[in-house]
N, C-alpha and C positions, 0 to 999 in steps of 0.2 A: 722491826720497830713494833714491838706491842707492848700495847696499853695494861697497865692493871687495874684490872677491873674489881669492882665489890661486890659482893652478895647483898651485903643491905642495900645497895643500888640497883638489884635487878627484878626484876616482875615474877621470878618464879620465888623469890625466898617471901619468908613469913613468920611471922612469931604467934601459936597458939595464944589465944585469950586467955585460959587460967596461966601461964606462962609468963603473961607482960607485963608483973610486978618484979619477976628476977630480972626479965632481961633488958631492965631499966639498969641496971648493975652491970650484967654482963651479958651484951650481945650476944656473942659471937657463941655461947653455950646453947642459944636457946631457939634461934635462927634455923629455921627449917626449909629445905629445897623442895616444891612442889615437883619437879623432874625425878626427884628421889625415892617414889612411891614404890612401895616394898607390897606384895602381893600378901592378900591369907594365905595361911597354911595350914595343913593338918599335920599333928604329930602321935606317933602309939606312944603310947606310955603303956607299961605291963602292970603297973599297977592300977591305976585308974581309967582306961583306955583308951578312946583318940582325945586328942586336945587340940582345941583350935586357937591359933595364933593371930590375932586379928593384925589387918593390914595396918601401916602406918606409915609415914613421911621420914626417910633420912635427916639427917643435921646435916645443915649449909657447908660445915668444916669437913665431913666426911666424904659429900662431893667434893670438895678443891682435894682433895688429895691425891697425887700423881698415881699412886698403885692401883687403880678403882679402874679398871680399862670400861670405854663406851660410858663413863661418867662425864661429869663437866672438866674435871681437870685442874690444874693449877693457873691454867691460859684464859680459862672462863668460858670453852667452848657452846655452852649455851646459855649465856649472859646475854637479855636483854634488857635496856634502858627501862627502869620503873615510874621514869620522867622526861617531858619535852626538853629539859636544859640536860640529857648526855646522849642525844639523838646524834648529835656526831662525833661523839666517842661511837656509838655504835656503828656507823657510818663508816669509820676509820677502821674497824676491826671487820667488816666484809670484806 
């Protein structure tokens, strides 16, 4: 018996501020998972030489995706309630 849960109902998702005129259109494009954070990186490049890749937040839809192992998943594994009224939705999935 489990629930499906949303991303736009959980307290790690988010939509950048320059962002929240598209994702008035379309969510679910623009919707970012705070669990999702991607580290900096350095890269060589032979022409120009290292390149720094600045850190940034996954998209919501990229966590739900079954193949991402130690991600959220399809099941919502770290989905929590963004509100008092799905505290027992949340409840029910412990």
């Amino acid at each position: 018996m489990t629930d499906n849960v949303l991303c736009k109902d959980c307290v790690h998702s988010f939509v950048k501020w320059f962002d929240y005129p598209f994702a008035l259109l379309n969510k679910e494009l623009y919707t970012n998972c705070k669990k999702g954070w991607i580290e900096s990186q350095n890269e060589f490049e032979p022409v120009t030489g290292n390149k720094t890749i600045p850190g940034h937040y996954r998209k919501a839809s990229l966590e739900r995706l079954a193949v991402n192992d130690g991600r959220c998943g399809p099941n919502g594994k770290y989905w929590q309630p963004k509100n008092k009224k799905l505290f027992l939705t949340y409840l029910k999935r412990i």
